[in-house]
C-alpha atoms as a printed R data frame, in Angstrom:
    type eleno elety resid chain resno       x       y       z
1   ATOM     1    CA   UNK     A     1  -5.131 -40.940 -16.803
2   ATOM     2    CA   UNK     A     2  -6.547 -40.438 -13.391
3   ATOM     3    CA   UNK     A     3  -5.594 -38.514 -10.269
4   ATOM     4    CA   UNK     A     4  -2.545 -39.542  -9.184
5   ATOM     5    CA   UNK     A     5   0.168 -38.770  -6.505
6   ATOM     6    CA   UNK     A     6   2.566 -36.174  -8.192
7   ATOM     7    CA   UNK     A     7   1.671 -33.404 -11.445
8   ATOM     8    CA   UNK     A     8   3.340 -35.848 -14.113
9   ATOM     9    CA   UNK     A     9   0.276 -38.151 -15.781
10  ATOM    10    CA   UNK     A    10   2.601 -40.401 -17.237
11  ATOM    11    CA   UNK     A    11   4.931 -41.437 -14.139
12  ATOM    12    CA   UNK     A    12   3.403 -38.827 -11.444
13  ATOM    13    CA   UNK     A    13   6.938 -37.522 -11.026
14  ATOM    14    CA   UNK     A    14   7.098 -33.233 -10.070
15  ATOM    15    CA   UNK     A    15   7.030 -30.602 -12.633
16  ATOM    16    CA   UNK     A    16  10.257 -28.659 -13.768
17  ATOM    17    CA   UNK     A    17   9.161 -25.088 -15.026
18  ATOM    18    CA   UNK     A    18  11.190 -23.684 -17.453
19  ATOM    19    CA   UNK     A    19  12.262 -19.500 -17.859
20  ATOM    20    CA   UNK     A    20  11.959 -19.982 -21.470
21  ATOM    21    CA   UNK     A    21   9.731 -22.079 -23.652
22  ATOM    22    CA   UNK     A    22  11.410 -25.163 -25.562
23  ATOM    23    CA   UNK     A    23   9.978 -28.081 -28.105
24  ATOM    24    CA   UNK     A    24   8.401 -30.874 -26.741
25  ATOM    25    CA   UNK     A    25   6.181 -34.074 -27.677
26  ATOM    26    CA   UNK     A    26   3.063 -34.482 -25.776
27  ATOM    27    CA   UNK     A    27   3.245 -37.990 -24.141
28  ATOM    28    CA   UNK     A    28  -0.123 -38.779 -25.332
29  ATOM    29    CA   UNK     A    29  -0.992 -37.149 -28.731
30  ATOM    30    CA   UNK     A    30   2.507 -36.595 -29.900
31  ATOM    31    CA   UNK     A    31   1.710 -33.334 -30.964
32  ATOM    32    CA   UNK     A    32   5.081 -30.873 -30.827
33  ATOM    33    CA   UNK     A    33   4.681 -27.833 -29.091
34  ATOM    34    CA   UNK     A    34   6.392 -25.000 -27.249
35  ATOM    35    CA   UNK     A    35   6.050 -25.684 -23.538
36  ATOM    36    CA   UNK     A    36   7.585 -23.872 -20.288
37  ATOM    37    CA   UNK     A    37   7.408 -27.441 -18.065
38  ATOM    38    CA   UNK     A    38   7.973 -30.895 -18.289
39  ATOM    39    CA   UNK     A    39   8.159 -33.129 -15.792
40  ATOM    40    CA   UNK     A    40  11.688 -34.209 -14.056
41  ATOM    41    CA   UNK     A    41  12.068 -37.765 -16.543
42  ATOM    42    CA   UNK     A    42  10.960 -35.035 -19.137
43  ATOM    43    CA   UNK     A    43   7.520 -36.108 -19.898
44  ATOM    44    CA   UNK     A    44   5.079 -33.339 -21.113
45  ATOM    45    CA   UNK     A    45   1.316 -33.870 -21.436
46  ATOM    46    CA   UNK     A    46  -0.203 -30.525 -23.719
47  ATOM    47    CA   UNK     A    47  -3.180 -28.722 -22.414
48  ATOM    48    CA   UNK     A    48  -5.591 -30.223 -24.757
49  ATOM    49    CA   UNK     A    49  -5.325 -33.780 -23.567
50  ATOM    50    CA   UNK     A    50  -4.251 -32.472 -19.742
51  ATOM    51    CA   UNK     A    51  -7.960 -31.476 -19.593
52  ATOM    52    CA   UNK     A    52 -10.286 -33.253 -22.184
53  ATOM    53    CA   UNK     A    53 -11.620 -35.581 -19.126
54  ATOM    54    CA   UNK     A    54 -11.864 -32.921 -16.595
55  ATOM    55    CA   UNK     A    55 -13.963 -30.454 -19.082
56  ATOM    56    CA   UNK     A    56 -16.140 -33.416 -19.989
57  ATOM    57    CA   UNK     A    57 -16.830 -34.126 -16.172
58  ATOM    58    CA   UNK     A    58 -17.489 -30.274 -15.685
59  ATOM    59    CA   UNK     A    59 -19.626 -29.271 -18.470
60  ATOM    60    CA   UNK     A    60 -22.107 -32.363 -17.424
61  ATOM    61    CA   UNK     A    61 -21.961 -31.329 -13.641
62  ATOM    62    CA   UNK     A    62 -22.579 -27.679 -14.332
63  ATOM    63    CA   UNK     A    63 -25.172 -28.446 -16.390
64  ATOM    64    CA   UNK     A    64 -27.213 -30.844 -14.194
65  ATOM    65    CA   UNK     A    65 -26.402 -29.071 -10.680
66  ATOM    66    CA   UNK     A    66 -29.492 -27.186  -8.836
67  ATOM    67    CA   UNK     A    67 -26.945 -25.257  -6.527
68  ATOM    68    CA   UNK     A    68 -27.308 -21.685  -5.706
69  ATOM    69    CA   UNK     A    69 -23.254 -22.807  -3.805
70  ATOM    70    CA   UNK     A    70 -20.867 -22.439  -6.956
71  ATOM    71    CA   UNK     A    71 -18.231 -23.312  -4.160
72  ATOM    72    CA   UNK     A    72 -19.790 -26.570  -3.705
73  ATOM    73    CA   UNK     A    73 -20.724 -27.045  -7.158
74  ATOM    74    CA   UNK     A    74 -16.926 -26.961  -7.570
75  ATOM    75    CA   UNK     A    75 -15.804 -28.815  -4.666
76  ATOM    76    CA   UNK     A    76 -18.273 -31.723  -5.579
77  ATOM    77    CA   UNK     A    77 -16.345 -31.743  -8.974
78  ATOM    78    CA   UNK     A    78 -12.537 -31.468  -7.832
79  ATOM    79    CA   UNK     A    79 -13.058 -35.237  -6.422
80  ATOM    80    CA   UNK     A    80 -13.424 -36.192  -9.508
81  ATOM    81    CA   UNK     A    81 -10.514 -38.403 -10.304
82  ATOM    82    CA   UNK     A    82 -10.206 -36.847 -13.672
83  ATOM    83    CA   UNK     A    83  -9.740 -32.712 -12.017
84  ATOM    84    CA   UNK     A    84  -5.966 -32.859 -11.504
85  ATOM    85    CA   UNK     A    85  -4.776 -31.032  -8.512
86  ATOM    86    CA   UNK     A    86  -3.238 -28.305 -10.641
87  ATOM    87    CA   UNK     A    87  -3.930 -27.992 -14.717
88  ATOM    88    CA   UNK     A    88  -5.728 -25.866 -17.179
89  ATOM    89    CA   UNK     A    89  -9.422 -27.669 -16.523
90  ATOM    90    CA   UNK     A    90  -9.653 -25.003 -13.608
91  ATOM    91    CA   UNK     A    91  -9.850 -22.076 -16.191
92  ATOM    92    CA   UNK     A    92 -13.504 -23.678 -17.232
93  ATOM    93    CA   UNK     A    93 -14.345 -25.043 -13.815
94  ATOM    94    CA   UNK     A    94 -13.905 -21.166 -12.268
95  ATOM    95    CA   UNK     A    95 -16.615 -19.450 -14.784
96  ATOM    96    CA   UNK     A    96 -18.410 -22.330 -15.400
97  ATOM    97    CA   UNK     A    97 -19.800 -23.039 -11.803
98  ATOM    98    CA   UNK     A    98 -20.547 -19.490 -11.749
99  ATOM    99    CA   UNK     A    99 -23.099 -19.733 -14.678
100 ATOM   100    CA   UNK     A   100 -24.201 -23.062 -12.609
101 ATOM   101    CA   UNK     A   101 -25.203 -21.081  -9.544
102 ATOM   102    CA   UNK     A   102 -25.803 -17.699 -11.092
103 ATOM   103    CA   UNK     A   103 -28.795 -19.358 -13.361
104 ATOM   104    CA   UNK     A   104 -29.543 -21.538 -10.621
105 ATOM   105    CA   UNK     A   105 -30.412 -17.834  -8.166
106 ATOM   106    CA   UNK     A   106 -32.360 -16.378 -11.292
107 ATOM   107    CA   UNK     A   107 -29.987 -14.819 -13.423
108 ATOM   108    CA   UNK     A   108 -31.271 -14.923 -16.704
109 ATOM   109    CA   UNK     A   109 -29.407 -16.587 -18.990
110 ATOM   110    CA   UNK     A   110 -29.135 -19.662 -21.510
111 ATOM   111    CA   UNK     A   111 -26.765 -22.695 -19.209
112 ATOM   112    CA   UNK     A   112 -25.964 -24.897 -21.548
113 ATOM   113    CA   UNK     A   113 -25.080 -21.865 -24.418
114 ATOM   114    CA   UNK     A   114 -23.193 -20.445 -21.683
115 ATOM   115    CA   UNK     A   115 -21.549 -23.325 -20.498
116 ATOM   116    CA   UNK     A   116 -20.263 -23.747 -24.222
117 ATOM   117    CA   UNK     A   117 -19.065 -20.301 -24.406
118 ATOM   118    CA   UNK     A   118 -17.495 -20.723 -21.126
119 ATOM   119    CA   UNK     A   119 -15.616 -23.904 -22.212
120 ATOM   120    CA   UNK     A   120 -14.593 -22.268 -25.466
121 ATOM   121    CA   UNK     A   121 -12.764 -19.096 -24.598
122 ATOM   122    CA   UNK     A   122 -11.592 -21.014 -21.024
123 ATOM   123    CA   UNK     A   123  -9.765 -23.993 -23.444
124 ATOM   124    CA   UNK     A   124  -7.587 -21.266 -25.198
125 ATOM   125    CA   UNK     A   125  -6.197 -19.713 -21.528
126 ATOM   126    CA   UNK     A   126  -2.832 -21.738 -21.425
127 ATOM   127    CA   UNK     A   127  -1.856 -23.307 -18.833
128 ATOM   128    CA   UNK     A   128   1.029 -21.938 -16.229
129 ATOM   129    CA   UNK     A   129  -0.376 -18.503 -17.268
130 ATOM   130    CA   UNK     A   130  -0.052 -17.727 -13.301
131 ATOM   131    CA   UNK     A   131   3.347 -17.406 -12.949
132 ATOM   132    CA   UNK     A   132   4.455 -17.002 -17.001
133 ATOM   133    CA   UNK     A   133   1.965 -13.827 -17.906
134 ATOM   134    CA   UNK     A   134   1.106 -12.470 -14.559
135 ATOM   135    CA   UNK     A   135  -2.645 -13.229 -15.245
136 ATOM   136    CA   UNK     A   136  -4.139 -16.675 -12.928
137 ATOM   137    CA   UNK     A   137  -6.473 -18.394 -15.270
138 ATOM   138    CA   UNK     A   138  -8.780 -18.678 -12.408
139 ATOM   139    CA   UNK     A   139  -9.486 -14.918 -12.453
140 ATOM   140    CA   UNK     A   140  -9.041 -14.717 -16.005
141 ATOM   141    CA   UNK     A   141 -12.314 -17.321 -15.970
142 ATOM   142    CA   UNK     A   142 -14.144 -14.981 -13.498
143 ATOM   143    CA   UNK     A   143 -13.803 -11.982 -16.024
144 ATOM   144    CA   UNK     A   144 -15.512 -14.004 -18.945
145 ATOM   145    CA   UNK     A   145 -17.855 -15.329 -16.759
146 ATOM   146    CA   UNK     A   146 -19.100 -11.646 -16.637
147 ATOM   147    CA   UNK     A   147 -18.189 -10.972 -20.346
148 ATOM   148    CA   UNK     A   148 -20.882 -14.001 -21.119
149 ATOM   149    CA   UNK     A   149 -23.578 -13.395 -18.852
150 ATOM   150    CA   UNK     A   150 -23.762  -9.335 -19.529
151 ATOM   151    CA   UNK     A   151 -22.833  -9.792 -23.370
152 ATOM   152    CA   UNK     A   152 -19.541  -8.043 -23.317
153 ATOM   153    CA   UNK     A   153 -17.348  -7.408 -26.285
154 ATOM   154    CA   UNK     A   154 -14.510  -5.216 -27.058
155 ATOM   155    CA   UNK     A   155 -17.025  -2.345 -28.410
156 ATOM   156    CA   UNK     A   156 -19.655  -2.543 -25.572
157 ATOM   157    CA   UNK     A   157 -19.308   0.269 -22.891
158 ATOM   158    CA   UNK     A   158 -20.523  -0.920 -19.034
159 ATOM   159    CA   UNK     A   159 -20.123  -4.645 -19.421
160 ATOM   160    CA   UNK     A   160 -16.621  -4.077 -20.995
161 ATOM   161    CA   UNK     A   161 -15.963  -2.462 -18.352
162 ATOM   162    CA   UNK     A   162 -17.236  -4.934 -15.776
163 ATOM   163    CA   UNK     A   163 -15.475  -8.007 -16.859
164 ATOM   164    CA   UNK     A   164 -12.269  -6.166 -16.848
165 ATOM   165    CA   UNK     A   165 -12.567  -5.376 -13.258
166 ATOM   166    CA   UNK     A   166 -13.923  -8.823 -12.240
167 ATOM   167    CA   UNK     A   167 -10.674  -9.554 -13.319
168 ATOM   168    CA   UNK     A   168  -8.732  -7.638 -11.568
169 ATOM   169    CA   UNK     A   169 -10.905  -7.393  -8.443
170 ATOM   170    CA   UNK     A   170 -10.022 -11.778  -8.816
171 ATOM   171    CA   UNK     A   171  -6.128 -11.274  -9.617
172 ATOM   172    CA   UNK     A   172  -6.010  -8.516  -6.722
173 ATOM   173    CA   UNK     A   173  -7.168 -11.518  -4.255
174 ATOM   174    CA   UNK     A   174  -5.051 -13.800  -5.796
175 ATOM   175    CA   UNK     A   175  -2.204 -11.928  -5.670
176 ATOM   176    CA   UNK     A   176  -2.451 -11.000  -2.016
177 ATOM   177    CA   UNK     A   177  -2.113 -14.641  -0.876
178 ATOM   178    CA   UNK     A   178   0.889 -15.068  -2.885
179 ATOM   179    CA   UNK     A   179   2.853 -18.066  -4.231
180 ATOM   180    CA   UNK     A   180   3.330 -20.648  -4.669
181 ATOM   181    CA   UNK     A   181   0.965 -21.766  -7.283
182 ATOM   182    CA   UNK     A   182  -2.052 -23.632  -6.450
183 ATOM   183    CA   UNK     A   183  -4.947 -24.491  -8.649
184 ATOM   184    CA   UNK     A   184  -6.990 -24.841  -5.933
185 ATOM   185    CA   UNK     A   185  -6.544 -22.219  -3.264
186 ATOM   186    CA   UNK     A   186  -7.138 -19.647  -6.711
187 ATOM   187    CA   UNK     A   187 -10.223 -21.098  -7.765
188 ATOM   188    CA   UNK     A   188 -11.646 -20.462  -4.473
189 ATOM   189    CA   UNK     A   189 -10.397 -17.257  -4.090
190 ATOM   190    CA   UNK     A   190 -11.643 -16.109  -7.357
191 ATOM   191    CA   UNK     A   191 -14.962 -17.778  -7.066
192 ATOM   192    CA   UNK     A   192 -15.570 -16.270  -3.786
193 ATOM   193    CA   UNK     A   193 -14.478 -12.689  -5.135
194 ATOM   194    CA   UNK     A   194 -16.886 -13.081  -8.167
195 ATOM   195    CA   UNK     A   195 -20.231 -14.093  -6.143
196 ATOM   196    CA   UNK     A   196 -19.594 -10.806  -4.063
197 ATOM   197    CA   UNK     A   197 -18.738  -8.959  -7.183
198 ATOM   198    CA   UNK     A   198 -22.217 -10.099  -8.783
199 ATOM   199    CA   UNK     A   199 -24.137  -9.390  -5.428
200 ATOM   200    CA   UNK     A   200 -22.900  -5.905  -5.657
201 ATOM   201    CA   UNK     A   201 -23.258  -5.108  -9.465
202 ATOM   202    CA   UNK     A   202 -26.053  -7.390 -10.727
203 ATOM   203    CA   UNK     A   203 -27.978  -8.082  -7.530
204 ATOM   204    CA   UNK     A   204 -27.938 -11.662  -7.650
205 ATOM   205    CA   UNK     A   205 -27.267 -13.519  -4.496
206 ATOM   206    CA   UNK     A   206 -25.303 -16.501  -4.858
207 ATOM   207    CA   UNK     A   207 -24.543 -18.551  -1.569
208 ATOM   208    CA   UNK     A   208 -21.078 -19.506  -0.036
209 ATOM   209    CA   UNK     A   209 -20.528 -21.577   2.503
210 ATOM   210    CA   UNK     A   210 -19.690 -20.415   6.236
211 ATOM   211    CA   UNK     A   211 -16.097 -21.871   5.821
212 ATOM   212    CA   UNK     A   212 -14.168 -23.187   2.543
213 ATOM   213    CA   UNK     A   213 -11.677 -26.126   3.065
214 ATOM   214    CA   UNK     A   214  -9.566 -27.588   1.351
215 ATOM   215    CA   UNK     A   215  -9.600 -31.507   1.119
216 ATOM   216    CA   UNK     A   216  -6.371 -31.428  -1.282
217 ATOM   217    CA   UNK     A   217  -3.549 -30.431   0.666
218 ATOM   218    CA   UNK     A   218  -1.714 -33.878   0.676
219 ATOM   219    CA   UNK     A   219  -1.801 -33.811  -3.443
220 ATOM   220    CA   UNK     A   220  -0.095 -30.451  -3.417
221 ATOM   221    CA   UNK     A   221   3.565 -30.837  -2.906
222 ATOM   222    CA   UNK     A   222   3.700 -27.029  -2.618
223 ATOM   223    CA   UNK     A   223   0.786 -26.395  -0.695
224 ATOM   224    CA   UNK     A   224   1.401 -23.123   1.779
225 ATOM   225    CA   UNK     A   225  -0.851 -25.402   5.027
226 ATOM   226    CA   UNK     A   226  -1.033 -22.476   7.635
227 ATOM   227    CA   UNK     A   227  -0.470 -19.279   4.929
228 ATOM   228    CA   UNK     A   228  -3.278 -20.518   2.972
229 ATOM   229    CA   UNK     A   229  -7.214 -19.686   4.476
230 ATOM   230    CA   UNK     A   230  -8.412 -22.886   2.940
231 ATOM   231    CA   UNK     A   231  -6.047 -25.215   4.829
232 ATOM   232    CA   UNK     A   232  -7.483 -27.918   6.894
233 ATOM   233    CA   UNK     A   233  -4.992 -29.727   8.614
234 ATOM   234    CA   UNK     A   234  -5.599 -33.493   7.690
């Protein structure tokens, strides 16, 4: 289903979040799973089919796009109808318009391997992972954007190191905006924190704009307007 008013693609009703997980159906696949939210006429969509569109629509934009602006790469792709305002897609969309713009400046890697990788370990980050583990999927994506592009794995030594504290240098800025969740105003953050991140430790120079807004506050029902540095008052 498309972009609609409200978190719920079956009715676009609000989310209820849940302190413990229960059994539900997924409204499309009918697959039962443990889930933390539903929405308030208690329809649940699962990961999976939440973001099949959205990854589709990422993995060809990231692919294709000549930008040295992973902001923009990303903002050009959340108006896609199919990149909900809030949902599990963002865990690829973080690292993958990273690789977009890191290849883009000269880094040297393989985009459309990496872009695979990316979409791989970024599908298993569940979503809700903000609020239910302590651990934003947005920075989460930021750490194995690193952990792809400098080969990391649990028994390498500096770039084991590095992806841990993209992480945390991503959660840290995260974190000091505080809550509510929003898909959006994370992504940005952690983006923003990982081309400085990879200025300083790799020497690449990916571009940012002079100012990131926000075009999505009237889809977020929880959106912080003022608190938030991304607000633009529409």
């Amino acid at each position: 289903m498309k972009r609609q008013e409200g978190a719920c693609l079956i009715c676009g009703k609000p989310l209820v979040y849940y302190e413990t997980g229960r059994e539900m159906e997924c409204s499309i696949c009918h697959k039962s799973v443990e889930s933390y939210a539903s929405c308030e006429d208690g329809h649940y969509v699962c990961d999976e089919c939440h973001a099949k569109k959205g990854i589709e629509v990422i993995m060809e934009g990231c692919l294709k796009s000549q930008s040295k602006n992973p902001i923009q790469i990303m903002q050009e792709l959340m108006e896609d109808p199919y990149i909900y305002m809030h949902g599990p897609e963002h865990h690829i969309m973080v690292g993958a318009v990273l690789i977009a713009a890191y290849d883009n400046c000269g880094g040297k890697i393989d985009r459309e391997q990496a872009l695979r990788e990316m979409k791989k370990r970024g599908s298993t980050y569940p979503g809700g992972s903000c609020g239910l583990w302590g651990a934003c999927g947005a920075a989460v994506s930021t750490g194995m954007f690193i952990s792809i592009i400098t080969k990391a794995t649990p028994l390498t030594g500096n770039s084991w190191g590095m992806a841990n504290e993209m992480t945390s240098r991503s959660l840290a800025e995260i974190a000091r905006l505080g809550g509510p969740r929003c898909c959006k105003r994370n992504s940005f953050t952690a983006v923003k924190t990982a081309v400085e991140y990879v200025g300083e430790k790799l020497g690449i120079i990916m571009e940012l704009p002079g100012e990131i807004k926000c075009e999505f506050s009237l889809e977020n029902k929880q959106c912080k307007k003022k608190a938030c540095p991304y607000y633009r008052n529409v």
